[in-house]
N, C-alpha and C positions, 0 to 999 in steps of 0.2 A: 777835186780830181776831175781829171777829162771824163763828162757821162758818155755811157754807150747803150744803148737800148739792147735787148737782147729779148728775143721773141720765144717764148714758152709755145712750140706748137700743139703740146699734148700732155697729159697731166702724167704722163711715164716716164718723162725726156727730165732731162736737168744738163743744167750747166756746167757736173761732174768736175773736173780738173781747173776747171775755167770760171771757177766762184772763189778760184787762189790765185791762179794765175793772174789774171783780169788785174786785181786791186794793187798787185806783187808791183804791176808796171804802173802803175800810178793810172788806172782806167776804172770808175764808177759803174761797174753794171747793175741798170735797172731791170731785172729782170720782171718780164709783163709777161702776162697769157694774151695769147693770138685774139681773143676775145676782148682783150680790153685796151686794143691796141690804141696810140693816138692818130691824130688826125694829118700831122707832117711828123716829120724829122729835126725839126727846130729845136734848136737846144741839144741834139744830139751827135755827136762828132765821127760814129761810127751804130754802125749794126749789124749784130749780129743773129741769123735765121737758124735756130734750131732743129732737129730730126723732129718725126710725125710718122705717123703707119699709115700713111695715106699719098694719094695724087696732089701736085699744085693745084690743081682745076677742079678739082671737089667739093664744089662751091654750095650743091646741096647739103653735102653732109658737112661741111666745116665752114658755114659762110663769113666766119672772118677774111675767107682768105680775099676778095678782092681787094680787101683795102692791105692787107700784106703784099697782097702782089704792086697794088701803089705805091706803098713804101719801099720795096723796092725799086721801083721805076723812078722814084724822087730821089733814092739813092743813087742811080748811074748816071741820071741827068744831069746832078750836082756834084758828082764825083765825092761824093759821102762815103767814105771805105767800108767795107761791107765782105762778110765772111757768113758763105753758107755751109750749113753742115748738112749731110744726106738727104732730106726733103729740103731742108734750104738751100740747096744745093740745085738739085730738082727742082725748084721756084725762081731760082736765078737762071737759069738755064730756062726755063719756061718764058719767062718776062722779056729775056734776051731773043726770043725767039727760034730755040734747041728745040726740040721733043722730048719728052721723058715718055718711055711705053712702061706702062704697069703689067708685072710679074712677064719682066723681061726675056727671062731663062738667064740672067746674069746673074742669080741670088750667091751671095757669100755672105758667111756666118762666120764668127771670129777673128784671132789675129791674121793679117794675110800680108804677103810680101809685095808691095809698088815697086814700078819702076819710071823714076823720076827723071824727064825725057830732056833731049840735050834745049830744048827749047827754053827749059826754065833756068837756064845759064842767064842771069845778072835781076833775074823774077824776083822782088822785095820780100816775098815770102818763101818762096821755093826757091833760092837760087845760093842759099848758103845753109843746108840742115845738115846735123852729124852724121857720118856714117853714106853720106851720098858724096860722087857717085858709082863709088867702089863698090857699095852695097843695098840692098832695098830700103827702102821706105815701110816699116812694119806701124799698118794700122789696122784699129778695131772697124770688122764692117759688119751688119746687122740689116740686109736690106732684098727687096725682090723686083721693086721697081729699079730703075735706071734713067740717065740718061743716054740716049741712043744715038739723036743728032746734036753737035754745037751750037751754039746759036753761031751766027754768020762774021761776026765780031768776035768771038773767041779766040784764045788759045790753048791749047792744050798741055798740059805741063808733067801729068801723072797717068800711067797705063798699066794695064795688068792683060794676064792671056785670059782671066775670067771675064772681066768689066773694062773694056779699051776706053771708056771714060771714067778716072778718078777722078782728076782735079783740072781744074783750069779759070780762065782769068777773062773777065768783060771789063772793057777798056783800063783803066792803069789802078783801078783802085778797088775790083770786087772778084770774089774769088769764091766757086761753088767747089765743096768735095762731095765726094760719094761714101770717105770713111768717118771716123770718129775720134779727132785728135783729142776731143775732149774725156774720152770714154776709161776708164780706169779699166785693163786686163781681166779684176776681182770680181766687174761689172755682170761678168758672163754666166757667174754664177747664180744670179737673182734671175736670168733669162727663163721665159716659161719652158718647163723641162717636157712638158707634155707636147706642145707646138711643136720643139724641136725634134721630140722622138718622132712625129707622124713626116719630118723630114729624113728620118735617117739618121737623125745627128744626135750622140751620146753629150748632152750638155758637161759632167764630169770632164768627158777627153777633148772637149772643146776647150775646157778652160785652163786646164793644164798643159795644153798645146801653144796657147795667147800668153801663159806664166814663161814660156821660153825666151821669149822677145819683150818680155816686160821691161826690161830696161834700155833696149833701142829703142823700143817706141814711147817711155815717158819725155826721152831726152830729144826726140823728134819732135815728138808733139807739142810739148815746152816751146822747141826753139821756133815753133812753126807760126806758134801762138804770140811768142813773144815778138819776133819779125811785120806780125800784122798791128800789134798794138804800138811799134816804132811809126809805121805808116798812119795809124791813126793821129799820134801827137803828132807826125811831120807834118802833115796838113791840118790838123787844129793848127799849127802857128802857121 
């Protein structure tokens, strides 16, 4: 099968939905820790950046990340498709030259309603999902950084009145979000209960709020997934 590397940024994160989906479409994820990352991209036809509870530029506390943030840049270079999830998301947008500000006052916790902008009309992965765009975009978010500017080559695809950057696209093949298509609703319940009491947030009524849209957002997230792993095989061949 087509390999795709897929970057373990943190020993909390997993590939959730995306260790079925992935193999479903005929895509090999080797999943690595950030730590044991390789030296290119070679042999690898796509990459995917996993979440982290931290900055791209945290280079003290995480110093894998330079050669992450290379690999990404060997990813856009080469037009290697590439799918960031919430810190890799924020690492794509980094490398691309965005800003991401840490503990932005954008934090959202749970399921939350997108709105998926006329831009992403004919977009290889946003530009055909169920339920858009008659209705929201329902995903898992878990975050307090952000990113705040574009990079200058972006576009924009996904927006909310919390977080006006969800999702969007560096040139035609890589794609940063802010949510968690990979994230199982059931997720929210393992979340640390005490963090979130010192935020206000009843973890219980959080997760029975995210069971309401469990089923727009698997068949979202699927199709969202499965859209970028089409992109992956169209350019392998």
């Amino acid at each position: 099968m087509t390999r795709v590397l897929v970057v373990l940024n943190s020993p909390t994160s997993s590939m959730g939905r995306l260790e079925q989906w992935l193999p479903e479409a005929g895509i090999e994820p080797v999943l690595t820790p950030a730590a044991e990352l390789p030296e290119s991209l070679d042999g690898f036809a796509g990459v995917v950046l996993l979440g982290g509870g931290f900055m791209p530029d945290d280079d003290a506390g995480h110093p894998f990340l330079p050669r992450e943030r290379a690999l990404t840049g060997q990813a856009l270079d080469d037009g290697v498709p590439l799918l960031g999830l919430c810190l890799g998301g924020q690492l794509l947008a980094h490398v691309a030259g965005g800003r991401v500000t840490a503990r932005s006052g954008e934090t959202e916790r749970g399921m939350c309603p997108l709105t998926v902008l006329p831009a992403a009309v004919g977009d290889p992965v946003f530009g055909d999902l169920p339920g858009v765009p008659n209705g929201p975009l329902w995903m898992i978010e878990n975050h307090e950084d952000s990113v705040t500017t574009l990079p200058p080559s972006a576009t924009l695809l996904v927006t909310s009145g919390d977080c006006p950057i969800q999702a969007f696209r560096v040139g035609e093949r890589a794609w940063g979000m802010q949510f968690h298509p990979e994230a199982r609703p059931e997720r929210i319940a393992a979340w640390d209960e005490a963090a979130l009491s010192e935020q206000g947030i009843d973890r219980a009524e959080l997760t029975e709020a995210a069971l309401v849209h469990a089923a727009e957002n698997e068949a979202q997230s699927r199709a969202l997934a499965r859209a970028w792993t089409d992109v992956v095989h169209k350019n392998a061949r």
